[in-house]
Structure formats: structure tokens, C-alpha cells
C-alpha positions as CSV (number, residue, x, y, z in Angstrom):
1,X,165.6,50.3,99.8
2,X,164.8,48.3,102.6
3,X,162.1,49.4,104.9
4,X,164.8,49.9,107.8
5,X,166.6,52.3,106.0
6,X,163.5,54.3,104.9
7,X,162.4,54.5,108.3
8,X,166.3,55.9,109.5
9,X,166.0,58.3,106.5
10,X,163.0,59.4,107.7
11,X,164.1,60.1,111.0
12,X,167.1,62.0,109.9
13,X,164.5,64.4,108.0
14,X,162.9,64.8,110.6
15,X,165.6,66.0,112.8
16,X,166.4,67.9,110.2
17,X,163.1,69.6,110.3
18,X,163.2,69.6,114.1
19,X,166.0,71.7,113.9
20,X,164.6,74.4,111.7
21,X,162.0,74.7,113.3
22,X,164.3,75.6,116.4
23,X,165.7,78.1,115.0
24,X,162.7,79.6,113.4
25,X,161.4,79.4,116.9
26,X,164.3,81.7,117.8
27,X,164.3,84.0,115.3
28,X,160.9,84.9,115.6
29,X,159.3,87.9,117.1
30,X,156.0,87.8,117.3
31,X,155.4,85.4,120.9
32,X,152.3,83.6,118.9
33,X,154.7,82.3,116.3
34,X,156.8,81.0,118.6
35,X,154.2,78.9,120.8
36,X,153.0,77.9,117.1
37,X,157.3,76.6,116.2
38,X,157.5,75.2,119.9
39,X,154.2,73.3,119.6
40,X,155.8,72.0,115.9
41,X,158.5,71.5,117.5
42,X,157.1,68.9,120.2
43,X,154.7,67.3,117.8
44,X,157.8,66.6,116.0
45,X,159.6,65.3,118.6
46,X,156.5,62.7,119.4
47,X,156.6,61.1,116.1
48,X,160.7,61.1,115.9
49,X,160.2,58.9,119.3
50,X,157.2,57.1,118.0
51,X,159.6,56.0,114.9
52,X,162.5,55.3,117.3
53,X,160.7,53.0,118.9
54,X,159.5,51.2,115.3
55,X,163.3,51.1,114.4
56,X,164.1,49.3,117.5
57,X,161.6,47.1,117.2
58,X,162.6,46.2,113.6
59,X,166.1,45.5,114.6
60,X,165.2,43.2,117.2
61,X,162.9,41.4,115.1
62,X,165.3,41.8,111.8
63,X,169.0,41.5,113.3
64,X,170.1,42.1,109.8
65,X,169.0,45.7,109.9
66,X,170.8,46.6,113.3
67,X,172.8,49.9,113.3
68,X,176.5,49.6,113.7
């Protein structure tokens, strides 16, 4: 497994995760657990963003990796 395709696998867990999250923020009664999901929830988002950018830069530098 290449390192391009780890680093898309990665992202899709993580959106994945994102997305429970989400709806763990909704479910959720008590208002502290949801600032403590939404916080998650952002931090999350960072790092998806942060590896977006990574994947980009890989298939710029790697052409061979580029997503069809």
C-alpha cells in the first residue's frame, strides 16, 4: 500500500468519524457534551484539511497517485 492511498484511507476514517461524532453531537442532552462532540468535531475537521492538503501536495509531486 502506497503511502497515497494510506493517507486517502485515512481521510475517509476520518470523515467517517467526523460524522459520528455529528450525530452524537445531536443526540446528546446534556449541553457540555455537546461543546465537548462540537469541539471533536472541529479538531477533526483541522486535521482532515491538514491531510488534504498533504494529498494534494503528493499528487503534484507524484502524478502517478492523482485521483481520477
Amino acid at each position: 500500500m502506497t503511502v497515497a492511498s494510506k493517507l486517502k484511507q485515512t481521510i475517509s476514517s476520518l470523515k467517517g468519524v467526523e460524522s459520528t461524532l455529528r450525530i452524537y453531537s445531536l443526540q446528546a442532552q446534556n449541553k457540555e457534551f455537546k461543546v465537548v462532540y462540537r469541539n471533536a468535531i472541529k479538531d477533526i475537521n483541522e486535521v482532515i484539511e491538514s491531510l488534504q492538503k498533504r494529498e494534494k501536495a503528493i499528487e503534484l509531486e507524484e502524478p502517478q497517485y492523482r485521483s481520477n
